[in-house]
C-alpha positions in Angstrom: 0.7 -1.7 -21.2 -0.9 -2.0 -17.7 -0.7 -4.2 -15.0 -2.5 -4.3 -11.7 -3.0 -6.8 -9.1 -6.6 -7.5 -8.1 -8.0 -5.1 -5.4 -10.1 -4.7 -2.7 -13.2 -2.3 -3.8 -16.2 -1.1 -2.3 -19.5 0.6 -3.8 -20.7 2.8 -0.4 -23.8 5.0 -0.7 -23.1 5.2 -4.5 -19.7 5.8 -4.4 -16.9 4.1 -5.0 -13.6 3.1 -3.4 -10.4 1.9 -4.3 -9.4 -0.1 -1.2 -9.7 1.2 2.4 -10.3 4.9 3.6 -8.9 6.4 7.0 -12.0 8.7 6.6 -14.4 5.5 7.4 -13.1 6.0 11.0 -15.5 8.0 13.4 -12.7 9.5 15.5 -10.9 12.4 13.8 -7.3 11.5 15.1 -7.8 8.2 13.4 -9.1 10.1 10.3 -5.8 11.5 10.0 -3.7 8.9 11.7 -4.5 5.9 10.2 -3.1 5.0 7.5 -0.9 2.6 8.2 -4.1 0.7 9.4 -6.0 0.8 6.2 -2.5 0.1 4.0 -2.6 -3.4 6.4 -6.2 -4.1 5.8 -5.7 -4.1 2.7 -2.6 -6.3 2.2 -4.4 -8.6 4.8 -7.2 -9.1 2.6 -4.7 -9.7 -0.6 -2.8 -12.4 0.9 -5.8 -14.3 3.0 -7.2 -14.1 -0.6 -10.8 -12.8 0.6 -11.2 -9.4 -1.8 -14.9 -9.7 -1.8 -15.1 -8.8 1.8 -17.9 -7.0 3.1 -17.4 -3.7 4.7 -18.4 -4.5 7.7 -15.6 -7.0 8.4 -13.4 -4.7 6.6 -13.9 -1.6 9.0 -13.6 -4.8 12.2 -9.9 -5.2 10.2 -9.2 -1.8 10.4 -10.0 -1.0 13.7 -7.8 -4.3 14.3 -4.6 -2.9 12.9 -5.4 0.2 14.1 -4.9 -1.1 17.5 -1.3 -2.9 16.7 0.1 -0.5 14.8 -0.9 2.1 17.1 -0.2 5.4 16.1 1.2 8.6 18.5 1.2 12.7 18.4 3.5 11.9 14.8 0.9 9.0 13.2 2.5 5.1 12.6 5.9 6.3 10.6 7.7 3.1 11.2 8.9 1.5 8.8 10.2 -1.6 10.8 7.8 -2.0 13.3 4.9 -2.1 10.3 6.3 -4.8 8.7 7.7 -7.0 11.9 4.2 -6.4 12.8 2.6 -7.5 9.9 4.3 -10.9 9.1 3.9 -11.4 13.4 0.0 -11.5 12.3 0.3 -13.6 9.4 2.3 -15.9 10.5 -0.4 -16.2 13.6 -2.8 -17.0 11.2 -0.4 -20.1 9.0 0.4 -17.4 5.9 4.3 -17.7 6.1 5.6 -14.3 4.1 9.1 -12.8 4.0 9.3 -9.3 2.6 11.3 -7.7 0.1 12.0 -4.2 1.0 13.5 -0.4 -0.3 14.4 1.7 3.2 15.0 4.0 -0.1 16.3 4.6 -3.4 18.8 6.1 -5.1 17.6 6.3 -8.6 14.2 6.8 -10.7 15.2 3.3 -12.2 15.8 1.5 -9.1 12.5 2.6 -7.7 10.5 1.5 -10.8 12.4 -1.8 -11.3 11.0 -2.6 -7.7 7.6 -1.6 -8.3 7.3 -3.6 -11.7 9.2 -6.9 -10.3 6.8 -6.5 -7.4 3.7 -6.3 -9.1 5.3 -8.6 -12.0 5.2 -11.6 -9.4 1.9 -10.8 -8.1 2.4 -8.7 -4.9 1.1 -4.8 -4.0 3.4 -3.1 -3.2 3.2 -0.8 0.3 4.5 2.6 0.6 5.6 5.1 2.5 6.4 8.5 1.9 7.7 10.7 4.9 9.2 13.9 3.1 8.9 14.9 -0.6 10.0 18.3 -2.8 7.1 17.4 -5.3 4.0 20.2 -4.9 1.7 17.1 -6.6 2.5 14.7 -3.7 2.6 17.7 -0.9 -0.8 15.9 0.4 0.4 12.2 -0.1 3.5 12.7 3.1 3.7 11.3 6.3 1.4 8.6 4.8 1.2 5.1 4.1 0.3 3.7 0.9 -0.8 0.5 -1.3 1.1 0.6 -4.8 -1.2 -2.0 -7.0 0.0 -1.4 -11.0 1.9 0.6 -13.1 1.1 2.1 -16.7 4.7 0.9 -18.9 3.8 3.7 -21.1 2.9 6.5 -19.4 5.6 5.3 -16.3 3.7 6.0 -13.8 2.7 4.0 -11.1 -1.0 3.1 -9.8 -2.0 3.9 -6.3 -4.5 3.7 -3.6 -4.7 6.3 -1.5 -7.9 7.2 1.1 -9.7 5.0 -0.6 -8.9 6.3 -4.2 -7.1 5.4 -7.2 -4.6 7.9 -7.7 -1.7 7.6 -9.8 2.2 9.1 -10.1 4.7 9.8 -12.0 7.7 7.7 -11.8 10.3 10.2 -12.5 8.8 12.6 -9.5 8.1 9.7 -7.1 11.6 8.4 -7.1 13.7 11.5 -8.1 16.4 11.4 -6.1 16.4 14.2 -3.5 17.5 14.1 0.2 14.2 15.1 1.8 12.9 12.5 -0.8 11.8 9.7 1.7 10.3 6.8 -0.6 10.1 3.6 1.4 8.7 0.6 -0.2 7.8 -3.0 0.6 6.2 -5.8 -1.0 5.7 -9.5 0.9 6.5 -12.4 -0.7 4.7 -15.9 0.1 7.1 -18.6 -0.7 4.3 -21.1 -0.9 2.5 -19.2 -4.0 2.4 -17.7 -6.9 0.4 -14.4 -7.7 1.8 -13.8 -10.7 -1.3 -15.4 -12.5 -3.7 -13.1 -10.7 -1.8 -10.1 -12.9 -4.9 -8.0 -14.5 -3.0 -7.1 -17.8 -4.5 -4.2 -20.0 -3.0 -3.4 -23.7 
């Protein structure tokens, strides 16, 4: 079994995206830096419940977050200050969240019980992933992520990534490893439930 929450998705010059892209960005230090912008975007436009937004006012957003969660000569790797930063913004704009969070975990089951609760109840779920001994996720460090299903059978988790829909293995993500720095968080809006919204697939 699948299950995904609904996404942001764009069709640009005939090709399609999976939620946001650093690449949109003209300037090539955003290209690479930011990621933590588009990862905001796109839980901005889940929780103001506006996924058919144009791209226009989506690359506005980005530029936006780009600008509070500035990044320096090491990107946005904070942890903390993304998600102060984040509910700060919401709450500006009357969506009261609190956020469930993983600074990191210490099993393969701990980490995939948090992804599957998260998107259970409704809610992406945003990563980040500082350091990893996996070769397949050697391009996917120092990066921020939006986690938006998982495949029960296959245990893997869906991802999007630069605009794409990627997805990993469980077992690799959250083996347990000291330069294995998995940090997670999902936002929870006490006044709603997503958990309807859940696209199931058998």
């Amino acid at each position: 079994m699948i299950k995904e929450v609904p996404f942001v998705t764009f069709q640009i010059d005939g090709k399609d995206y999976y939620g946001g892209s650093q690449e949109w960005y003209d300037n090539r230090f955003a290209q690479m830096a930011g990621c933590s912008a588009v990862l905001a975007s796109n839980l901005f436009y889940y929780y103001t419940d506006h996924l058919n937004v144009s791209y226009p006012a989506y690359r506005d957003t980005m530029d936006f977050w780009f600008e509070k969660n500035k990044p320096g000569l090491i990107g946005f790797p904070y942890f903390m200050k993304f998600t102060h930063n984040f509910l700060e913004e919401m709450a500006y704009r009357h969506v009261s969240l609190k956020v469930d969070m993983k600074k990191g975990v210490a099993s393969v089951e701990e980490g995939w019980s948090f992804v599957k609760n998260a998107i259970d109840d409704g809610r992406p779920v945003g990563m980040l992933i500082l350091t990893h001994t996996a070769k397949v996720i050697d391009e996917e460090t120092w990066h921020w992520m939006c986690i938006t299903g998982y495949d029960d059978v296959k245990k893997e988790v869906i991802i999007s990534s630069v605009g794409e829909r990627i997805t990993m293995k469980a077992e690799t993500l959250f083996k347990p490893h000291f330069r294995n720095v998995v940090k997670m968080l999902s936002f929870v809006n006490p006044e709603e439930d997503y958990s309807s919204q859940v696209i199931v697939h058998p």
